[in-house]
C-alpha positions in Angstrom: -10.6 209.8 -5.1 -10.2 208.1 -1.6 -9.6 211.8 -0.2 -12.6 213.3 -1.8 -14.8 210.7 -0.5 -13.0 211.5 3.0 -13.4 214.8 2.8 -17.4 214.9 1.7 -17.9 212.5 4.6 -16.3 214.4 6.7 -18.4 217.8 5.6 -21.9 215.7 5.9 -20.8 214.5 9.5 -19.8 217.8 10.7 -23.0 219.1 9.0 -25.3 216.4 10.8 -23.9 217.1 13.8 -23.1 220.7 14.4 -26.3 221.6 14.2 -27.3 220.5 17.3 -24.2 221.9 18.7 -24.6 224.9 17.3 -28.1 225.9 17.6 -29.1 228.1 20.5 -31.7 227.8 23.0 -33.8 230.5 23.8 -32.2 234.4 24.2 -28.4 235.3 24.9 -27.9 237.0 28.0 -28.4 240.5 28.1 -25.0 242.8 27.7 -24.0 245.5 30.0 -25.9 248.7 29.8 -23.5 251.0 27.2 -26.0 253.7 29.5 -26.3 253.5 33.3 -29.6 255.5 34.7 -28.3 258.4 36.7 -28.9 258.2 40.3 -28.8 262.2 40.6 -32.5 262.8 41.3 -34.5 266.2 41.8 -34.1 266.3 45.4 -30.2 266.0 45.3 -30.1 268.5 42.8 -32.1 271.3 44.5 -30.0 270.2 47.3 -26.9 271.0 45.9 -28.0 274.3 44.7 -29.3 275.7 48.4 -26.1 274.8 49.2 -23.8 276.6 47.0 -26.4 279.4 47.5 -25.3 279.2 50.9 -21.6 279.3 50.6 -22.3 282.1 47.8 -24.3 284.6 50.1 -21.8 283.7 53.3 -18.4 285.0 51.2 -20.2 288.0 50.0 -21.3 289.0 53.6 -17.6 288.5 54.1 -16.9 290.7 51.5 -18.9 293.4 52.8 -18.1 293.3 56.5 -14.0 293.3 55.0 -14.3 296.1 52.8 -16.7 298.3 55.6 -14.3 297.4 58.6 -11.6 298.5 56.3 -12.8 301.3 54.9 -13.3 302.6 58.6 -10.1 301.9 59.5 -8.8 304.3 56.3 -11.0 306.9 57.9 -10.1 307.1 61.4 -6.4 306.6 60.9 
C-alpha cells in the first residue's frame, strides 16, 4: 500500500509540475525551407540562351568555311 501511495504522489507531482516545464511559449522556430526560391531570373536565362546561340551559329560557320575550303581543294587537285 506504501508503494501505491508513492507512486500516485509521485504521478500528481510530476503532473503539478511539468506543466510548467512543458508548456511552450509562443511559436517554434521556423524549419529549413524543404524548397529554396531559385535565384535563376529572366535576365540570366535569356542570357544564357544568346550565348549558346552564339557558340551555335560560330561552329556552323566553321562548318561551312571547312566543307567549302575542302571541297575546293577536291577540285583543283
Amino acid at each position: 500500500m506504501a508503494r501505491v501511495t508513492t507512486l500516485v504522489t509521485m504521478l500528481m507531482f510530476s503532473v503539478w509540475f511539468a506543466g510548467t516545464a512543458v508548456a511552450q511559449t509562443g511559436t517554434p522556430p521556423p524549419g529549413p525551407s524543404l524548397n529554396p526560391p531559385q535565384n535563376v531570373g529572366i535576365n540570366d536565362d535569356a542570357r544564357q540562351r544568346l550565348i549558346i546561340g552564339v557558340i551555335v551559329v560560330v561552329l556552323a560557320a566553321v562548318v561551312w568555311y571547312g566543307r567549302r575550303t575542302r571541297k575546293k581543294r577536291q577540285k583543283s587537285g
